[in-house]
C-alpha positions in Angstrom: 141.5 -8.7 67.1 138.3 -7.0 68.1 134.8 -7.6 66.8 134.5 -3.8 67.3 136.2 -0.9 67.6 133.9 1.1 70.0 130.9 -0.6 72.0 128.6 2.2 73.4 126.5 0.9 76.1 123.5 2.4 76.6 121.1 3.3 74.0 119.3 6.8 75.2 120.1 10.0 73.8 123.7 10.0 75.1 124.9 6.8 73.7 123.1 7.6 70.1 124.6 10.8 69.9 128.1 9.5 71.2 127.4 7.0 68.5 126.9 9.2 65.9 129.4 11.5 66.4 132.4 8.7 66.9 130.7 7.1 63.4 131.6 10.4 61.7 135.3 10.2 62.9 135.4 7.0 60.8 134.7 4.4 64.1 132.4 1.2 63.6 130.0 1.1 66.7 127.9 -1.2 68.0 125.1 0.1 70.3 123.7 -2.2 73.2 120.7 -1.0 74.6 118.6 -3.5 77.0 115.3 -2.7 76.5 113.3 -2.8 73.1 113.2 1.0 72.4 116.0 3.3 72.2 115.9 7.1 72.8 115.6 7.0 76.5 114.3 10.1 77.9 114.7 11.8 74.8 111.4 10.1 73.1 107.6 10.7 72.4 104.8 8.4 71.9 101.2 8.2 71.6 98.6 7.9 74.1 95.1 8.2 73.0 95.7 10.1 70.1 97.7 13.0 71.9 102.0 12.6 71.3 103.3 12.9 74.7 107.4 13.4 75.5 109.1 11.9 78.8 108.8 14.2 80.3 108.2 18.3 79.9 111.5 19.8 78.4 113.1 22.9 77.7 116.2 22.7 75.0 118.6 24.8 76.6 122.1 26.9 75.0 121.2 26.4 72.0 122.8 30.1 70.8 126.3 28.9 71.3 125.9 25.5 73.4 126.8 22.3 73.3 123.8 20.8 71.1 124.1 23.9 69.1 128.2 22.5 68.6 127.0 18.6 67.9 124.7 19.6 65.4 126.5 22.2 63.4 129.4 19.6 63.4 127.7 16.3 62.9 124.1 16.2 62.4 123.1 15.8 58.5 119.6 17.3 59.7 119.2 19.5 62.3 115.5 19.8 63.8 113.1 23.0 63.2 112.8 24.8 67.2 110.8 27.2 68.3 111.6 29.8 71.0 110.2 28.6 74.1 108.8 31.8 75.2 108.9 33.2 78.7 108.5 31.4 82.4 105.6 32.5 84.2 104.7 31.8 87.9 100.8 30.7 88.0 99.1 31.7 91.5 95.0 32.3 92.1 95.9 35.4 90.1 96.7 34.3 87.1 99.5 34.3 85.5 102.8 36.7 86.0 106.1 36.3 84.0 109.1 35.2 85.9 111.5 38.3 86.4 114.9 37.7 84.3 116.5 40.5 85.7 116.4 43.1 88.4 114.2 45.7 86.5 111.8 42.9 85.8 112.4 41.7 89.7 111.0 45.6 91.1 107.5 44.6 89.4 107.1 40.9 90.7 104.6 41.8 92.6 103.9 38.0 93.5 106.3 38.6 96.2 106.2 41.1 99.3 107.5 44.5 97.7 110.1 44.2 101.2 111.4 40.7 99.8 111.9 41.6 96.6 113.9 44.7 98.0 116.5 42.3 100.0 116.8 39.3 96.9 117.7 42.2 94.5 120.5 43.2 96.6 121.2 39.3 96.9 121.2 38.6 93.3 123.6 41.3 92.7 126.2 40.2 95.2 125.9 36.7 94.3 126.5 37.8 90.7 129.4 40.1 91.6 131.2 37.7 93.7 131.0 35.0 90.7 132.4 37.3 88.0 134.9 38.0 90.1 135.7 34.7 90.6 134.3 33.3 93.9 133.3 30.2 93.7 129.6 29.6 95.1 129.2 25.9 93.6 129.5 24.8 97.6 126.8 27.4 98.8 123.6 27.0 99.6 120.9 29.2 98.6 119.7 28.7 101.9 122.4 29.4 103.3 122.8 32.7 101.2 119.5 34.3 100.8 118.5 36.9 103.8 116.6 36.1 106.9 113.0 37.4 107.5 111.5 36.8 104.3 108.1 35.8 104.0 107.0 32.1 103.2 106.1 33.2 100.1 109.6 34.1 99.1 111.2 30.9 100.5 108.3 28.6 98.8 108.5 30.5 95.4 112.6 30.1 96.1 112.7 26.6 97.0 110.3 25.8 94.0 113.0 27.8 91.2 115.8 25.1 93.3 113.5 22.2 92.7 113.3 23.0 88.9 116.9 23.7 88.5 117.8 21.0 90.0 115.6 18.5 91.5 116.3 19.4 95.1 115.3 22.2 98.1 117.0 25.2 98.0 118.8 23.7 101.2 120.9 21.0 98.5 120.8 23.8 95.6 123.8 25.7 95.1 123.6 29.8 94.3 126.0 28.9 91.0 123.2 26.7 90.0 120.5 29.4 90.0 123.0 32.2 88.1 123.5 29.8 85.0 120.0 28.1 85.6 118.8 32.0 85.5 121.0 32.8 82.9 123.0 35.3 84.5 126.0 33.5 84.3 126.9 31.6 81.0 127.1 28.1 81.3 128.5 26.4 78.0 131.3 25.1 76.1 134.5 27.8 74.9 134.0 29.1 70.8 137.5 27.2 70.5 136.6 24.1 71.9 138.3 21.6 69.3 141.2 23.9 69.3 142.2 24.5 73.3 144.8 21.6 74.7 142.6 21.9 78.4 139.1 22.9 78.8 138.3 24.4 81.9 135.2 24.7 82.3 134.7 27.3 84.9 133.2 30.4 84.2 136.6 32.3 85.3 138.4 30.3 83.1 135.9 31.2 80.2 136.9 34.4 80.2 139.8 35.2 81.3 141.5 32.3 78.5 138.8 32.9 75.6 137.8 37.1 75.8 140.2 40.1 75.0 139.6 42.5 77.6 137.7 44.9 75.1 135.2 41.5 74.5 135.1 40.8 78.1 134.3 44.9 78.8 131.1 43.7 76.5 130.1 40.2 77.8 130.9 41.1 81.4 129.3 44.8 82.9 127.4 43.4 85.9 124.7 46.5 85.7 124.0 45.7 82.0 124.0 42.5 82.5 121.7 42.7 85.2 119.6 44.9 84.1 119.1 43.0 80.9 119.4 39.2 81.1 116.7 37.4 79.5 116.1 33.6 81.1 114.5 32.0 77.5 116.8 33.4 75.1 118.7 30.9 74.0 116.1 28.1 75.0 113.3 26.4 72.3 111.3 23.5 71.5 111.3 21.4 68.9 109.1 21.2 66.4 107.2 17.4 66.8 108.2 17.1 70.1 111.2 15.5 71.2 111.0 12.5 69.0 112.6 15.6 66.0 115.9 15.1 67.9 115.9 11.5 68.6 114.9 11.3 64.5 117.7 13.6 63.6 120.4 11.6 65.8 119.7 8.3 64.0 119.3 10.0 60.5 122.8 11.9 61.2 124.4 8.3 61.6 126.8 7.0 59.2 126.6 3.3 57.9 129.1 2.8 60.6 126.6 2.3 63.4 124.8 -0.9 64.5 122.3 -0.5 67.2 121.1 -4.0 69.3 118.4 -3.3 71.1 116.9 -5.8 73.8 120.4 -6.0 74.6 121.3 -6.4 78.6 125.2 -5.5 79.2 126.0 -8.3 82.3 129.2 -7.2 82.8 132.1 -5.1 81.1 135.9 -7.6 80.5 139.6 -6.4 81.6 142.5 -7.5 81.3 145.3 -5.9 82.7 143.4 -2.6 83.6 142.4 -2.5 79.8 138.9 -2.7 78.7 138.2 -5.6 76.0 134.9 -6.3 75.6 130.7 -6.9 77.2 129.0 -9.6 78.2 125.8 -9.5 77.3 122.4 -11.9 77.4 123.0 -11.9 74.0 126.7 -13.2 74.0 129.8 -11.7 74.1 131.4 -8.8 72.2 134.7 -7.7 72.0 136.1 -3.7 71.4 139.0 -1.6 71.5 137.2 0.8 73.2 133.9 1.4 75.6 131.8 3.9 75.9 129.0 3.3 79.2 125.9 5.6 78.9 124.2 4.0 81.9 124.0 4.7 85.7 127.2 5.5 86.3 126.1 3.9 89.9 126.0 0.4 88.7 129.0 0.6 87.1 130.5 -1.3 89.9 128.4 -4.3 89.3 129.4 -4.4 85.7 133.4 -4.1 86.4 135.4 -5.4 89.3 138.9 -3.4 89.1 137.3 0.2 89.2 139.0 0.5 92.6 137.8 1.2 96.2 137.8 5.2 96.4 136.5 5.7 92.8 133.3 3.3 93.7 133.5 5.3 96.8 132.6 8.4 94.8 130.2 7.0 93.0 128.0 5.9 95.8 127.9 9.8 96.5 126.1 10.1 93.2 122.7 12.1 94.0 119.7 10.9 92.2 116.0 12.5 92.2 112.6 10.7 91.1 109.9 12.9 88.7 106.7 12.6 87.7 105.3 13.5 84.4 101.0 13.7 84.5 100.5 14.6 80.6 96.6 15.7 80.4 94.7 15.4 77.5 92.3 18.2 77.0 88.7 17.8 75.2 89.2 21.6 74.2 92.3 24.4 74.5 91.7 26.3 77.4 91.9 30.3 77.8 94.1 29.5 80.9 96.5 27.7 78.7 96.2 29.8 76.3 100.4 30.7 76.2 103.8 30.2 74.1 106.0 29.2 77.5 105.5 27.3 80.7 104.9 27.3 83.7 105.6 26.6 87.7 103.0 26.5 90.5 104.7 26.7 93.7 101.7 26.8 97.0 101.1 24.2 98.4 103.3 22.2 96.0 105.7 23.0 93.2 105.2 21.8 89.9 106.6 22.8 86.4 104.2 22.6 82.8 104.1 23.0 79.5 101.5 23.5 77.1 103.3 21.6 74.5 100.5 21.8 71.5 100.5 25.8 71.8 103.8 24.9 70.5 102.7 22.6 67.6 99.1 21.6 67.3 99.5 18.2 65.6 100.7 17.1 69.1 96.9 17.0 70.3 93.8 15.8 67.7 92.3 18.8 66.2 90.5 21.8 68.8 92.3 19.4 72.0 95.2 20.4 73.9 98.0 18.7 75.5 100.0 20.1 78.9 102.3 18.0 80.9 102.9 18.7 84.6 106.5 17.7 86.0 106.6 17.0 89.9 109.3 16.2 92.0 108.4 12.8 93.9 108.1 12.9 97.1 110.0 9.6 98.9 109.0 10.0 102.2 105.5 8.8 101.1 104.1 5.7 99.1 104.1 6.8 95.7 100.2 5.9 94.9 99.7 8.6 98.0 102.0 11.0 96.5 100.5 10.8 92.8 97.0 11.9 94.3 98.9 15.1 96.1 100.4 15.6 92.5 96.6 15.5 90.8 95.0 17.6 93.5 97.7 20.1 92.9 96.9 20.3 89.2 93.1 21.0 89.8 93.8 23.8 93.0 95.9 25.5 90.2 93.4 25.2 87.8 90.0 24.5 89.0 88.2 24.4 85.3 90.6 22.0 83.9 89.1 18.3 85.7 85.7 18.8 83.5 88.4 19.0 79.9 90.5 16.3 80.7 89.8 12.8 78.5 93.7 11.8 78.8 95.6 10.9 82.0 99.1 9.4 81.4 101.6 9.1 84.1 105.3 8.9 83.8 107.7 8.2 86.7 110.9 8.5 85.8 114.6 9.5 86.5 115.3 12.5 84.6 119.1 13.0 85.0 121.0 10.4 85.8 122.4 12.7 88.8 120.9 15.9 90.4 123.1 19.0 90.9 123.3 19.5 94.5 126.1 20.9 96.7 127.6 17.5 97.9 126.3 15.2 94.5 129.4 13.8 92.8 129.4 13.5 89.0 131.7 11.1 87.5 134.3 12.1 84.4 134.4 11.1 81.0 137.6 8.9 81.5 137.1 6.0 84.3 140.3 3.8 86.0 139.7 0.9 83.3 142.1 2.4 79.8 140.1 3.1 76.7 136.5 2.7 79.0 134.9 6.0 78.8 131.6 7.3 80.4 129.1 9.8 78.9 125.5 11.0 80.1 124.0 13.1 82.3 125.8 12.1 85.1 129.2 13.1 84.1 128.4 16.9 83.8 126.8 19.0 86.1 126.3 21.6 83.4 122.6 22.5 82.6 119.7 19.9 82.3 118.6 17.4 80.0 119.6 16.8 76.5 122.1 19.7 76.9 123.7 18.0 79.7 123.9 15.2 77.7 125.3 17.2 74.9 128.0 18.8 77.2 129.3 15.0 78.3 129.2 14.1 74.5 132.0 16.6 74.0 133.7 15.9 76.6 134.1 12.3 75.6 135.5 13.8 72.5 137.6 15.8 74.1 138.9 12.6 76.1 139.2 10.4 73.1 141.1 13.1 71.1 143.7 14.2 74.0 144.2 10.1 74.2 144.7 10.0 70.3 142.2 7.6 69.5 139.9 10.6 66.8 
């Protein structure tokens, strides 16, 4: 008999809330996690009096999403957001909001009045073609956008590809930037817990989950268009990310035992059957497993995954950030915004102001933005952090006499990026009753909603197998 009935690996926001949610379908679970904190990316802390997250993040679909789902279902407390307000592009100028739609798109004037012309026409085709039900996950926006625009256009492009999805518009594909956008919905069917299959294609959506009269609504390209609003359905929490992290282990039934300092060695079969971990600790036994980790070093944790599914997972596409949080001695008029920002000449960066959001994130009359970077790997990384600073102050010359905190954080932060040959893993693996979950086994979104979106699918997987 089993010490356990489910071991989750992994103690970061995927594993808790995989956790949590088996716990309230009446599972005992015991959570491994290797190092002494748990939370993962999904975390704040303090750093000279100012709460800084891992990392600048935007809570996604939570309208009718897949957080929006877990916490409806099982959190006992769901955390207090706030709407994140718009995306604005930051140039010598000043500040201009980031177009949502084609009517919004005629005004950018950021961008030759010529380009804008030529990407309006492209949106809309690009859009068209999706509803209908081409599939553009396999183009490049490269590859699709017109010749002959300016380098504006292609640095202010390739910096929307770098945010979406961590790579150059060359690796980005045109369906990331419609759901990234907002133009196409990206998220999980009203019926979820009732349908025998999920597909999760935007085709299949509709088509299996819309009458035609609802689909007349949701679908009119021109309205739709004309419209779409990129932050509607995105927020921030209230206390920074540590409010989610908080709510996941309060929503946890009794059920739940978390290990932390914990290091998983490697993961026993028998027969093609999972049976337990191997740990620093010791050994545990389970009926089932659920691995939150890199899905890339799974191999070196199991031995009968088989040669063309490690073959796949070598194809997994990872990309490197870096987080430069900023204390400020005072809150600046050009900070003064409810929403965030990207700088994209001579280098693309994304920010937040994240105690315009809630002030008890900085020490009273301070301010605390973070600046996320894509790393650059070509370079050594000490190099490429001093690009990164110098960056900051070009964009805002005033700020260097304010700041009194300087905290970096490099990190990974998805598990896999979402480019046009990047493979993501699924929630089932070759081993029986081994499951996967995290951000690397759904290409859908970013973040914590990614991570939300694999949650339910392990659910999914667990249910069609009988074992919830």
């Amino acid at each position: 008999m089993s010490d356990h009935e489910v071991i989750v690996i992994g103690g970061g926001i995927s594993g808790l809330m995989s956790a949590m949610t088996l716990s309230k379908h009446e599972k005992e679970v015991l959570v491994l996690e290797k190092s002494s904190r748990i939370g993962g990316n999904c975390n704040s802390y303090d750093v000279e009096g100012f709460q800084v997250d891992t990392g600048v993040h935007a809570i996604s679909h939570l309208l009718v999403g897949p957080m929006r789902r877990i916490m409806d279902l099982y959190f006992d407390y769901v955390p207090v957001f706030m709407d994140l307000g718009p995306y604005y592009i930051r140039t010598h100028r000043g500040l201009t909001k980031v177009p949502s739609n084609l009517r919004e798109f005629a005004f950018f004037d950021v961008l030759p009045k010529k380009d804008r012309i030529l990407l309006s026409q492209t949106i809309t085709i690009a859009f068209t073609q999706s509803t209908l039900g081409t599939n553009l996950k396999n183009q490049s926006v490269y590859n699709f956008i017109p010749k002959g625009l300016s380098q504006d256009s292609l640095d202010f492009i390739d910096a929307l590809c770098y945010s979406l999805s961590g790579r150059s518009m060359k690796e980005t594909s045109v369906h990331r930037i419609l759901t990234g956008s907002s133009f196409m919905r990206d998220s999980v069917p009203e019926n979820f817990w009732e349908d025998e299959v999920v597909d999760t294609s935007y085709k299949a959506l509709l088509t299996d989950h819309f009458s035609m009269s609802q689909l007349k609504g949701h679908l009119s390209v021109l309205s739709r268009l004309a419209n779409n609003e990129i932050g509607m359905s995105q927020k921030y929490p209230r206390k920074g990310l540590k409010a989610i992290l908080n709510s996941v282990l309060y929503s946890m039934s009794d059920k739940v035992k978390i290990t932390t300092s914990c290091k998983a060695t490697s993961i026993i079969t028998d027969n093609g059957t999972v049976k337990g971990v191997v740990t620093e600790n010791g050994t545990y036994t389970a009926d089932m497993i659920v691995y939150t980790g890199f899905v890339k070093d799974l191999p070196s944790l199991v031995t009968d995954l088989g040669q063309s599914y490690v073959q796949d997972l070598k194809d997994i596409v990872q990309t490197h950030s870096m987080t430069i949080w900023l204390g400020l001695d005072t809150k600046m008029s050009e900070l003064n915004y409810i929403g965030s920002e990207i700088w994209f000449k001579p280098r693309a960066y994304w920010a937040m102001p994240i105690s315009n959001y809630d002030q008890e994130l900085a020490p009273p009359g301070k301010q605390l933005v973070g600046f996320t970077f894509i790393v650059d790997e070509s370079v050594p990384l000490v190099e490429d952090k001093k690009r990164m600073y110098k960056t900051i102050l070009e964009a805002l010359p005033n700020i260097e006499e304010h700041i009194e905190m300087t905290h970096y954080q490099y990190t990974i932060p998805e598990k896999a990026a979402v480019t046009i040959d990047g493979y993501f893993a699924d929630s089932r693996t070759p081993i029986k009753n081994l499951y996967l979950a995290g951000t690397d086994t759904d290409s859908r979104s970013m973040g914590i909603t990614r991570a939300g979106y694999s949650v339910l699918e392990l659910l999914k997987a667990m249910r069609d197998e009988g074992h919830i």
